[in-house]
FIMARDREN-781718 format. One line per field, with one value per residue: residue number from 1; z, y, x of N, C-alpha, C in turn. Coordinates in pm, whole numbers, plus 50000, padded with zeros to 5 digits. Example, Ala and Ser with C-alpha at 12.3 -4.5 7.8 and 13.67 -1.06 7.14 Angstrom:
<pts>
torkol	[1:2]
n_zz	[50780:50708]
n_yy	[49431:49775]
n_xx	[51319:51285]
ca_zz	[50780:50714]
ca_yy	[49550:49894]
ca_xx	[51230:51367]
c_zz	[50780:50787]
c_yy	[49670:50003]
c_xx	[51320:51290]
</pts>
This chain:
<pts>
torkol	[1:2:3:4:5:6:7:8:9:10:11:12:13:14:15:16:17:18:19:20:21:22:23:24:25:26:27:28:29:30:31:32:33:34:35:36:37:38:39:40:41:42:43:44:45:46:47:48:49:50:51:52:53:54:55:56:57:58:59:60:61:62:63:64:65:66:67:68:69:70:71:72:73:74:75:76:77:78:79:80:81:82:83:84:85:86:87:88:89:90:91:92:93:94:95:96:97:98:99:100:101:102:103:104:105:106:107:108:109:110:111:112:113:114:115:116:117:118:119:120:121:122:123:124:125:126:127:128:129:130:131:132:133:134:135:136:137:138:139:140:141:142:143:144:145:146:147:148:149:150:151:152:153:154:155:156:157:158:159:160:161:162:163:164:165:166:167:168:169:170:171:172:173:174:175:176:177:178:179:180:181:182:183:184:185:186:187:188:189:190:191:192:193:194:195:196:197:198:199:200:201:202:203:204:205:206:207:208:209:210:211:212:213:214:215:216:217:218:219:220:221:222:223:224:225:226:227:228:229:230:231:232:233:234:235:236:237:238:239:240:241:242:243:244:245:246:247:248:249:250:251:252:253:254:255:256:257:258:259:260:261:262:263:264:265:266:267:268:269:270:271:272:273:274:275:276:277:278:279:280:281:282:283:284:285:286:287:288:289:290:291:292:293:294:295:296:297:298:299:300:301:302:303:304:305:306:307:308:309:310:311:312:313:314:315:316:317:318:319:320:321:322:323:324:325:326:327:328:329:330:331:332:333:334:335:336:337:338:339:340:341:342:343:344:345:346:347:348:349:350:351:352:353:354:355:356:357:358:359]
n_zz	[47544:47901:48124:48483:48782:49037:49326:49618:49994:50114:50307:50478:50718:51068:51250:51429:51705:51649:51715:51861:51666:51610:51543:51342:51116:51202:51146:51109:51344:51643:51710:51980:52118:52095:52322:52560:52539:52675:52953:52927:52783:52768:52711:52577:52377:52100:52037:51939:51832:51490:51332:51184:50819:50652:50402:50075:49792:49418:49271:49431:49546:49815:49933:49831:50091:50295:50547:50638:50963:51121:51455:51544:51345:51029:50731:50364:50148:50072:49856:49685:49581:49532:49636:49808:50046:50254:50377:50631:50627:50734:50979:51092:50952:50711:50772:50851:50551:50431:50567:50459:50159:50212:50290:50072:49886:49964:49931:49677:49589:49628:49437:49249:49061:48836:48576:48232:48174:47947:47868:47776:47852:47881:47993:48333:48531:48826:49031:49285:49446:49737:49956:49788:49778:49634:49337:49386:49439:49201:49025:49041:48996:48728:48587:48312:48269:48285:48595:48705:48969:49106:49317:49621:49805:49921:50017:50002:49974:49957:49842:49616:49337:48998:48839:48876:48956:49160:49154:49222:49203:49102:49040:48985:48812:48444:48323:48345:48194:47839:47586:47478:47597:47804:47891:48053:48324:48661:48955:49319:49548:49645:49772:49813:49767:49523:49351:49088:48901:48658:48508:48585:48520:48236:48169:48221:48018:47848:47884:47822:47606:47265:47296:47574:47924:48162:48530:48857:49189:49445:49722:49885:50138:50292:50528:50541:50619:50681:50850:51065:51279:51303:51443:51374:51532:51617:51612:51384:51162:51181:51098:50773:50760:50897:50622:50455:50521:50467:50236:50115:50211:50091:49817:49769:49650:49791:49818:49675:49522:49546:49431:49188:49026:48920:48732:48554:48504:48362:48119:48069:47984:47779:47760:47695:47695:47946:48263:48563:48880:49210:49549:49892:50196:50541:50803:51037:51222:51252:51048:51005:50834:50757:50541:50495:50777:50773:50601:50737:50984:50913:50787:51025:51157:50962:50940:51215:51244:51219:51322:51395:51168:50976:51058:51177:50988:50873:51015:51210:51140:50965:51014:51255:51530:51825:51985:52194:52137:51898:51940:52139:51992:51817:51935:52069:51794:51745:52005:51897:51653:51784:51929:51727:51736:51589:51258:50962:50625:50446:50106:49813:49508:49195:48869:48556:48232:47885:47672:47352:47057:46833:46892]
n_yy	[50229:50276:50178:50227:50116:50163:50127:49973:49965:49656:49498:49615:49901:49815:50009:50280:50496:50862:50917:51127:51243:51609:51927:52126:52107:52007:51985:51884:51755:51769:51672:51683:51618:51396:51318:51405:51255:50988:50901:50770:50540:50154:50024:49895:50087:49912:49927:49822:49777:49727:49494:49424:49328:48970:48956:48754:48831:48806:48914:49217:49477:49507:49780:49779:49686:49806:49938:50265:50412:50485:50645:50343:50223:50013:50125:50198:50178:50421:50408:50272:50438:50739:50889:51018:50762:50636:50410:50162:49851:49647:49365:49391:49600:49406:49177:49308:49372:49108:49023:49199:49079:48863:49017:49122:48991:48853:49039:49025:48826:48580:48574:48632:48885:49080:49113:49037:48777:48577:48247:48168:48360:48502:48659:48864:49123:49278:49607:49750:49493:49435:49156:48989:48870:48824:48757:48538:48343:48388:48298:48036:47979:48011:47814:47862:48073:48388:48563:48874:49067:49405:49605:49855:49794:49446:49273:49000:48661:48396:48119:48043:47984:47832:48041:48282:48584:48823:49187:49471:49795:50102:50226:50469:50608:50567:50210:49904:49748:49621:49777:49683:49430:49292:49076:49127:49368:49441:49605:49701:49910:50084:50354:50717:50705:50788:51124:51112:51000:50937:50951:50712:50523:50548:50418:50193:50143:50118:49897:49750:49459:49515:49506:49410:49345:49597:49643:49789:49829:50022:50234:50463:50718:50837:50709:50559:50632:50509:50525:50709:50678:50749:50973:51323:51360:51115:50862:50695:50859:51043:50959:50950:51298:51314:51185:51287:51586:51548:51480:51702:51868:51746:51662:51458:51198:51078:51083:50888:50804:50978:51214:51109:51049:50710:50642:50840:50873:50625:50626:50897:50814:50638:50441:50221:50074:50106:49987:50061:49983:49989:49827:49828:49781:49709:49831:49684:49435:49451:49391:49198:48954:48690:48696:48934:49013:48852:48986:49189:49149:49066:49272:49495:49343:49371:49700:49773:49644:49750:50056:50221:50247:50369:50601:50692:50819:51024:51227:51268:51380:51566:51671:51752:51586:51450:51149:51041:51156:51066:50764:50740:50811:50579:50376:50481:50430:50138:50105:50203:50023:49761:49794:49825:50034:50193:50162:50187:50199:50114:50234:50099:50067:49928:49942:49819:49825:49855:49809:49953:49747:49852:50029]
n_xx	[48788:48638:48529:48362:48297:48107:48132:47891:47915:47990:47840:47541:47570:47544:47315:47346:47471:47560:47814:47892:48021:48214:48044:48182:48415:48739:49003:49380:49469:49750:50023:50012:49799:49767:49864:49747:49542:49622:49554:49332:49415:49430:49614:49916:50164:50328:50633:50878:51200:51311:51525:51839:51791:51842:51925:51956:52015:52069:52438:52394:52578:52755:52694:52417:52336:52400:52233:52029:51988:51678:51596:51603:51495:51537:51621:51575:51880:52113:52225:52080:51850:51796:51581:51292:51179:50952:50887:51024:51247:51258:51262:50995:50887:50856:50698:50418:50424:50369:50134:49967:49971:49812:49528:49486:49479:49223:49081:49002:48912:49043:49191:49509:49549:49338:49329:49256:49450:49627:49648:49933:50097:50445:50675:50642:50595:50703:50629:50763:50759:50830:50818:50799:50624:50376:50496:50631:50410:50207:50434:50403:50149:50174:50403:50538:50629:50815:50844:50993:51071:51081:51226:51368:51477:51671:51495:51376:51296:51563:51510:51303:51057:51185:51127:51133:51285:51439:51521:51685:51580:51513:51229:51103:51351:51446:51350:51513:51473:51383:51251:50883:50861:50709:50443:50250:50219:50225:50103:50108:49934:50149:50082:50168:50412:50561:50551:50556:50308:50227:50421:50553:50378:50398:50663:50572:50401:50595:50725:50585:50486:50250:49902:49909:49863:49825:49810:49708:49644:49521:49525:49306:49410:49250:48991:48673:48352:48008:47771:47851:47950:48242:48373:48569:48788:48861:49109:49160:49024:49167:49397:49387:49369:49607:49804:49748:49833:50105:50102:50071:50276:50483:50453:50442:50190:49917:49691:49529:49297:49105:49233:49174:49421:49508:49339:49347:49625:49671:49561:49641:49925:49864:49749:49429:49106:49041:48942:48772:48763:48593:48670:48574:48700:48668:48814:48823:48695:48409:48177:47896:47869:48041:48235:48292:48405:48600:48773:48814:48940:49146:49234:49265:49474:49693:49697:49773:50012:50283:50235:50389:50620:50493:50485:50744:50924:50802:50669:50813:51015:50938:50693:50720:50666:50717:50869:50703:50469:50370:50433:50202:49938:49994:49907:49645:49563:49518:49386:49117:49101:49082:48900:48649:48428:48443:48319:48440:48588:48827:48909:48980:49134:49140:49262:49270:49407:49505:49749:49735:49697:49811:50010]
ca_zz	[47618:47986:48251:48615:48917:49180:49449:49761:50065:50063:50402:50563:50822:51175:51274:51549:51734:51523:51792:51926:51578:51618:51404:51296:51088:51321:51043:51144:51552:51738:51786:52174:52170:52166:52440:52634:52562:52768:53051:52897:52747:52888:52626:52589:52209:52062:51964:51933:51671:51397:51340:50993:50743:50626:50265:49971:49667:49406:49221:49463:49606:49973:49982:49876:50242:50406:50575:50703:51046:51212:51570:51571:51232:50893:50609:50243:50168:49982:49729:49626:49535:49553:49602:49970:50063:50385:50438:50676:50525:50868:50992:51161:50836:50609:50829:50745:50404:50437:50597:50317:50091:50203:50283:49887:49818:50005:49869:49522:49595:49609:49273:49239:48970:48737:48401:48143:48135:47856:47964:47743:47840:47910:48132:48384:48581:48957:49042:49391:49496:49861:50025:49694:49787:49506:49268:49412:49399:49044:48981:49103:48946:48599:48624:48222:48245:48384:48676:48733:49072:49130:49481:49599:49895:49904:50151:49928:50017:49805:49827:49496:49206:48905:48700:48930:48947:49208:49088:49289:49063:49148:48962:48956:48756:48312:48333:48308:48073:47740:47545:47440:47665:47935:47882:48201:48460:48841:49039:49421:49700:49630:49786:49878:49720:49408:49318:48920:48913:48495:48452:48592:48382:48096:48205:48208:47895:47722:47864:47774:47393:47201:47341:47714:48023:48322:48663:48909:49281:49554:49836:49931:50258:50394:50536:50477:50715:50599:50987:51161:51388:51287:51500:51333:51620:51637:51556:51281:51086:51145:50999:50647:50766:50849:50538:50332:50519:50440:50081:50111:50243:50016:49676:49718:49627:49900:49784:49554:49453:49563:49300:49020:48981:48862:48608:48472:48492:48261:48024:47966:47922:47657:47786:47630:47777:48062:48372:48730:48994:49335:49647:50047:50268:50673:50897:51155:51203:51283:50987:51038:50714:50732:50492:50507:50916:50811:50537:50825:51090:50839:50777:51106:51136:50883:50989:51360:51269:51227:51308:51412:51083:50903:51139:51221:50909:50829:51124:51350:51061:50900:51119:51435:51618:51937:51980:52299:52066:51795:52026:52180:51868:51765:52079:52051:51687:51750:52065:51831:51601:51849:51986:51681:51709:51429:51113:50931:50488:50309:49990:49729:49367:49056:48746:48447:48114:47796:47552:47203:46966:46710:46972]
ca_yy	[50215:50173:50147:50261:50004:50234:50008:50022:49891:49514:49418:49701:49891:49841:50120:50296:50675:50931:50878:51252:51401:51798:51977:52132:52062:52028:51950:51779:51759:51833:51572:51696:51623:51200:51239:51415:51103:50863:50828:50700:50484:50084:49897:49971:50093:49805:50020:49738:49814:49635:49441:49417:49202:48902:48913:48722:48871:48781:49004:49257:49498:49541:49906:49778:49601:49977:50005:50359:50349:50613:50592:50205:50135:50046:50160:50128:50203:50541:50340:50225:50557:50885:50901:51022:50671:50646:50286:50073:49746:49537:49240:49412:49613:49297:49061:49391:49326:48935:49042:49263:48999:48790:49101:49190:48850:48830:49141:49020:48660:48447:48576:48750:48970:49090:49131:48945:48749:48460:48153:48167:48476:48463:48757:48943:49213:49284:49675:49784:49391:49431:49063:48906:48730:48805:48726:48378:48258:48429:48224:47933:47952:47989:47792:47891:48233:48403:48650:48965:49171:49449:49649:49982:49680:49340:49171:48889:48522:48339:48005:48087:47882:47859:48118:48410:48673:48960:49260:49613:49870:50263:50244:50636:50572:50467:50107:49855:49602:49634:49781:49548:49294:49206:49036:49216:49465:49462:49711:49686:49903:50196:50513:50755:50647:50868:51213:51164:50823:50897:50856:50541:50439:50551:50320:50054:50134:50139:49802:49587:49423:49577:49411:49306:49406:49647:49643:49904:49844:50103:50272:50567:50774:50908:50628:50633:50589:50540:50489:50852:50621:50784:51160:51349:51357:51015:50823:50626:50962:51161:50874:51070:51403:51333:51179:51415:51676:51499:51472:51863:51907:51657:51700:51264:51162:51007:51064:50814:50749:51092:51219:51029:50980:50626:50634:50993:50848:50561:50764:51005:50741:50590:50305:50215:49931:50082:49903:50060:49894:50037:49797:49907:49710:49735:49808:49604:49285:49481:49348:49091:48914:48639:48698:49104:49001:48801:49061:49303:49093:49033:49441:49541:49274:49473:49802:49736:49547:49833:50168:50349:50200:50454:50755:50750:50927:51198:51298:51288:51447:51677:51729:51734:51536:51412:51025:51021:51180:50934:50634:50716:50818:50409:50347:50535:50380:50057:50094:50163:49926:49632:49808:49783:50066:50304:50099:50277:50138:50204:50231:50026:50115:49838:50005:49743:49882:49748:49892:49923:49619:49909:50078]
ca_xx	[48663:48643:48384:48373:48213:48055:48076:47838:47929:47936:47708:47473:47628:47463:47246:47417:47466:47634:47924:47974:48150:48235:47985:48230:48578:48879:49130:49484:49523:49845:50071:50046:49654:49744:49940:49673:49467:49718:49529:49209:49445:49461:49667:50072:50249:50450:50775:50973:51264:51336:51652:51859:51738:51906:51906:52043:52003:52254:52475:52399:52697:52741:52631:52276:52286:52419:52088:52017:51880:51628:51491:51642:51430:51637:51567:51695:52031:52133:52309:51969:51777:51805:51453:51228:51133:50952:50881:51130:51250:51344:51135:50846:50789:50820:50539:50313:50385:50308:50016:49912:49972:49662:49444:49478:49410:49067:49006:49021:48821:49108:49276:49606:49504:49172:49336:49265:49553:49586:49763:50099:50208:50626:50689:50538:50663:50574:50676:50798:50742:50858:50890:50806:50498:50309:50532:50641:50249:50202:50521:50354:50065:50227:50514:50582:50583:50916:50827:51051:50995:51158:51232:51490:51567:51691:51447:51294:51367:51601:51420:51202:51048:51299:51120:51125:51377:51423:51605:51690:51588:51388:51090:51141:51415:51432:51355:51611:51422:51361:51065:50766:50887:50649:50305:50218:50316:50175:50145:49976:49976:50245:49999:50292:50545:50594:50502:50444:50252:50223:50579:50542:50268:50474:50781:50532:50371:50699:50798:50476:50410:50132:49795:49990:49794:49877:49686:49747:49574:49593:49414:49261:49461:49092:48891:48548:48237:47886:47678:47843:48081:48387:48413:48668:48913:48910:49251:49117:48935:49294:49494:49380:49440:49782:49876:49693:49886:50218:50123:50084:50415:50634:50444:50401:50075:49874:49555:49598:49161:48986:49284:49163:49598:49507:49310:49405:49756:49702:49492:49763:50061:49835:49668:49305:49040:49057:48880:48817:48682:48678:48648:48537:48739:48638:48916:48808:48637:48333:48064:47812:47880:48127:48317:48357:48454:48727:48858:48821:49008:49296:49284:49311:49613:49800:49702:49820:50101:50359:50212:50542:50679:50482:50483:50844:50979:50788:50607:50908:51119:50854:50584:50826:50597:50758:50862:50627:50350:50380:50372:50062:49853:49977:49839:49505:49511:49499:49284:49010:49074:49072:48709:48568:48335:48413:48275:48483:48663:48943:48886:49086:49073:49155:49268:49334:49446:49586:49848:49684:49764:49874:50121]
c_zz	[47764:48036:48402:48700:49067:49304:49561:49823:50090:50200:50436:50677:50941:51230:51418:51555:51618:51599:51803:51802:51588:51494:51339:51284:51173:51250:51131:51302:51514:51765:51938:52185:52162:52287:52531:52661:52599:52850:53040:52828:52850:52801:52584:52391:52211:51991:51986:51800:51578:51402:51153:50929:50689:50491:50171:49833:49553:49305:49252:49499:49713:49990:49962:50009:50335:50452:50605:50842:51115:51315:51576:51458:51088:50767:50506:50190:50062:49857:49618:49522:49578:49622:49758:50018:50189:50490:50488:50579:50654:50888:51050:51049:50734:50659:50821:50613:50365:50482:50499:50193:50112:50247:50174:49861:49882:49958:49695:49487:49589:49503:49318:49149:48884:48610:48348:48043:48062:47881:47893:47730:47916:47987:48179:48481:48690:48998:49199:49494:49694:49901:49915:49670:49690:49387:49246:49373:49245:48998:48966:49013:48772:48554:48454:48212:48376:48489:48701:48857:49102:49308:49467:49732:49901:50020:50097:49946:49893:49749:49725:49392:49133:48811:48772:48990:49021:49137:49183:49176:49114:48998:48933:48852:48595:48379:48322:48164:47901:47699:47529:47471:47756:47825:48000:48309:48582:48917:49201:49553:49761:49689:49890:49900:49577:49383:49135:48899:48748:48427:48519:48492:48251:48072:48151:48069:47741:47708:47787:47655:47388:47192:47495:47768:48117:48381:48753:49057:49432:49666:49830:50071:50366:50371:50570:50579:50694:50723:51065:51275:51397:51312:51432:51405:51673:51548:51391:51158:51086:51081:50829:50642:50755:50738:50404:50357:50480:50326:50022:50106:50156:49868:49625:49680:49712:49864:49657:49461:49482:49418:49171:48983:48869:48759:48490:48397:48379:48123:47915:47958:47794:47639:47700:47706:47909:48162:48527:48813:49187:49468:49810:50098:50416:50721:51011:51140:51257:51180:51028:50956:50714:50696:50480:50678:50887:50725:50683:50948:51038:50841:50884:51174:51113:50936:51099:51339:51311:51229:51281:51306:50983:50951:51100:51145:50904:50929:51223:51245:51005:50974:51258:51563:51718:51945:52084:52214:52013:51828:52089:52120:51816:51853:52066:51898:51710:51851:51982:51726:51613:51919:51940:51676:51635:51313:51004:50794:50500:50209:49830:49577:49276:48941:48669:48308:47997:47692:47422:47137:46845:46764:46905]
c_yy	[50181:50202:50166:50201:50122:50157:50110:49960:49744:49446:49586:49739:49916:50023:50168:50483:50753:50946:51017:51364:51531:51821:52070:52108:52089:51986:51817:51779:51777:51729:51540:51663:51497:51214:51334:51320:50959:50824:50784:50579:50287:49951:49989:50006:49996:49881:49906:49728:49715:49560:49434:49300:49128:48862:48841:48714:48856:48904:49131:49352:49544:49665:49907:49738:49707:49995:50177:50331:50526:50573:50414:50113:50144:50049:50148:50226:50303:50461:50297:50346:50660:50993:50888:50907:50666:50490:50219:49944:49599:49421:49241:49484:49515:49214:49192:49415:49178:48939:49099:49208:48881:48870:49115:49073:48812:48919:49075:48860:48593:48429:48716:48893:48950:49096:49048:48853:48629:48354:48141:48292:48438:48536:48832:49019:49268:49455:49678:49625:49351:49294:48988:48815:48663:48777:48568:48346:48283:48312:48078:47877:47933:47992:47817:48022:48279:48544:48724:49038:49256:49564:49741:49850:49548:49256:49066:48768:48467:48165:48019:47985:47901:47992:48309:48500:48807:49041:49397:49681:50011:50260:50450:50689:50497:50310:50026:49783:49691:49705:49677:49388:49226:49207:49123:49277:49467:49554:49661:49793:49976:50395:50546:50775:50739:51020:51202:51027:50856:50867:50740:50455:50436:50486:50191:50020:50063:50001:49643:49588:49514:49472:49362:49447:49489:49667:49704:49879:49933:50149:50401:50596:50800:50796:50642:50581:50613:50538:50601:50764:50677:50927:51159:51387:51187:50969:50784:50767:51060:51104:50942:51179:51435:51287:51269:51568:51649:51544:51628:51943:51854:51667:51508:51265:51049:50959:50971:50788:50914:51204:51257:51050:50882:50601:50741:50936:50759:50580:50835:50943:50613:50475:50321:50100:49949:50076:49982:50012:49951:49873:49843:49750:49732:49709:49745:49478:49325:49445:49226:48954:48817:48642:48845:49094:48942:48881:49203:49305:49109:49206:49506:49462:49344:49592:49803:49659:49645:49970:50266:50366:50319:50604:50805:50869:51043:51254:51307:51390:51603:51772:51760:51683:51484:51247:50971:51049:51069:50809:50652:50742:50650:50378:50334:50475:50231:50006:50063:50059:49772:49668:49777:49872:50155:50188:50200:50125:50155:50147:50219:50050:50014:49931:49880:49791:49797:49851:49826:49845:49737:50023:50022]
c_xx	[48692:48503:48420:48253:48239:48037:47985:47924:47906:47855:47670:47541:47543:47420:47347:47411:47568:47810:48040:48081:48097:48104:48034:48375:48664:48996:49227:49501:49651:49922:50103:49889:49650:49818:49845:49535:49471:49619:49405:49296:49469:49582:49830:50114:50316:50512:50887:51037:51277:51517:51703:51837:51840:51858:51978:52031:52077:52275:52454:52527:52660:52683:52498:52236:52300:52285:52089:51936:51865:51537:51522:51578:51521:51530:51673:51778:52007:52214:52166:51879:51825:51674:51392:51105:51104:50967:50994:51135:51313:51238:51025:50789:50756:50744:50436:50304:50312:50190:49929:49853:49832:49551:49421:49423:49292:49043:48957:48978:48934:49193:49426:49601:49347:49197:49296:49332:49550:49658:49881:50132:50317:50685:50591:50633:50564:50669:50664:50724:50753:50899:50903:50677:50429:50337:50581:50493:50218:50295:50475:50261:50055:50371:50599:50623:50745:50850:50938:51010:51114:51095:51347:51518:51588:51627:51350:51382:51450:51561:51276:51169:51144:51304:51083:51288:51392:51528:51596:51722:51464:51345:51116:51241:51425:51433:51416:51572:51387:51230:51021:50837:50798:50480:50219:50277:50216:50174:50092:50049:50111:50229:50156:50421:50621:50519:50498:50433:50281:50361:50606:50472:50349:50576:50691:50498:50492:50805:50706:50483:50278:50025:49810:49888:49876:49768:49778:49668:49662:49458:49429:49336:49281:49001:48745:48439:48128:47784:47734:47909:48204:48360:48553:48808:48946:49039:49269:49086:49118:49434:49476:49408:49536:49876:49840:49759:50005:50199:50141:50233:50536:50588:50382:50276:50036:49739:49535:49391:49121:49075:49243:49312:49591:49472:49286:49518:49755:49651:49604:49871:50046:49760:49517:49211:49087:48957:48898:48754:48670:48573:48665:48613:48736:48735:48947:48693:48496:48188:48016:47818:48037:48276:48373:48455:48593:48836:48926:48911:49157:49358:49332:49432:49722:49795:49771:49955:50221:50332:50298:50588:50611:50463:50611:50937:50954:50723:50708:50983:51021:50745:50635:50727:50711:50789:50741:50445:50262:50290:50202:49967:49847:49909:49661:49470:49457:49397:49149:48976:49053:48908:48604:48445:48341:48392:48317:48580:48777:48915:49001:49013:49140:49166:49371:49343:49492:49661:49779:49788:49835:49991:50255]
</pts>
């Protein structure tokens, strides 16, 4: 059985002009049509590289620390995967993960997860964990319960509760752990990252007990505008284009909600009781409403924190955008998102499941 939560929008969005969009479609721009929008420009790109991370992982071997570096940003080591990972792993992409980490958590009132988790469960399992955040506080919060997080890089602190455990391990990859071992598996926040999400699900499936929860939260690439603020040549409105053209080009899955990936995916790897939920999150601190302003402040935080960090791979490598391009599209991105006048989501989707008790 599940059930699907149609969300609206959670405050009214101010009445306003329809803000000049084309009447008709103009698809993906030109990576030469931001840099003809320099000189309206009054605020500089932060392209400031990253540096290598200082990890201490144990039982690691030195070639997980081999960073790769492109354009002065590192990334994770070929020893790690095999697998077309775009995200950097240095210290300007990991404070946009820390940032992330309390955006999700206002999203979600103040809770780390929605399952229906029972209080003596003994493991839990956090997939593609990144700094760890969420697994330390989980840890925290159920100091019985051993926490597992796994990551393809070693950039998680080693100052941890007793009952938490990082591990480098490609999710893409058979699972290391056992079957019907985990009380729960985690997911959050992976759009882009895999081209067959159901063999993930099916990893997970195959590691939880019979009755143990999985929760799955991700986002939508194409942000959504309900007031006609968002023209389709604006920065903000072609941030979907271009990863929807990526996803075209690499086979990844970007589109991770318009899809239906998520809850197809857990469907067909066997799940049952399954739960979706979708939440609108405002990219900018542009609602009237308290508490949507401060989700919205925190969002455009994260968003803005590392733009380049998700350009630099595939649009310099794939799309052959230009480094000069690039930069000033971050530029023109963040302009608008410090203006504040596109009222413009992204759209976060909740999928909780449960492995049948007769599995």
């Amino acid at each position: 059985m599940g059930s699907t939560d149609k969300t609206k929008p959670p405050t009214p969005s101010p009445a306003s002009p329809a803000g000049g969009e084309p009447s008709e479609p103009i698809g993906l721009l030109s990576g030469s049509h931001w840099v003809e929008q320099e000189a309206s420009l009054d605020d500089d790109a932060d392209s400031s590289v990253g540096s290598d991370v200082e990890s201490s992982t144990a039982s690691i071997s030195s070639s997980i620390l081999r960073y790769r570096t492109i354009k002065g940003r590192t990334y994770h080591s070929d020893a790690a995967t095999d697998q077309e990972y775009w995200g950097p792993n240095d210290e300007k992409a990991n404070e946009m993960l820390d940032i992330f980490h309390h955006v999700n958590t206002l999203m979600l009132d103040g809770k780390l997860y929605t399952a229906p988790l029972t209080d003596d469960i003994e493991n839990a399992l956090d997939v593609g964990t990144g700094t760890g955040l969420w697994a330390i506080d989980f840890a925290d919060e159920r100091p019985n319960c051993n926490v597992y997080g796994t990551d393809i890089s070693p950039i998680q602190p080693s100052w941890v509760p007793p009952n938490v455990q990082f591990d480098i391990d490609d999710a893409t990859k058979p699972w290391a752990y056992r079957e019907n071992f985990f009380d729960y598996v985690h997911i959050r926040w992976l759009t882009g990252v895999f081209k067959d999400w159901t063999a993930i699900y099916e990893e997970a499936y195959k590691v939880l007990k019979p009755g143990a929860w999985f929760e799955h939260v991700d986002v939508e690439v194409n942000p959504i505008c309900l007031d006609g603020t968002m023209p389709k040549n604006s920065a903000i409105h072609q941030w979907g284009e271009i990863w929807s053209e990526v996803g075209k080009k690499t086979g990844i899955i970007f589109n991770m909600i318009d899809s239906g990936v998520m809850e197809n995916g857990v469907k067909e790897a066997g799940f049952t009781n399954i739960q979706v939920k979708d939440i609108l999150a405002p990219c900018s601190g542009w609602p009237t409403d308290p508490k949507q302003k401060e989700l919205g402040f925190f969002s455009s935080c994260f968003l803005t924190q590392d733009v380049e960090g998700f350009l630099t791979y595939f649009l310099g490598h794939l799309m052959g955008w230009t480094d000069k391009e690039m930069a000033t599209y971050a530029t023109c991105l963040r302009k608008e998102y410090k203006e504040m006048k596109v009222h413009a989501y992204f759209k976060w989707r909740v999928v909780v499941a449960q492995k049948p008790l007769d599995a």
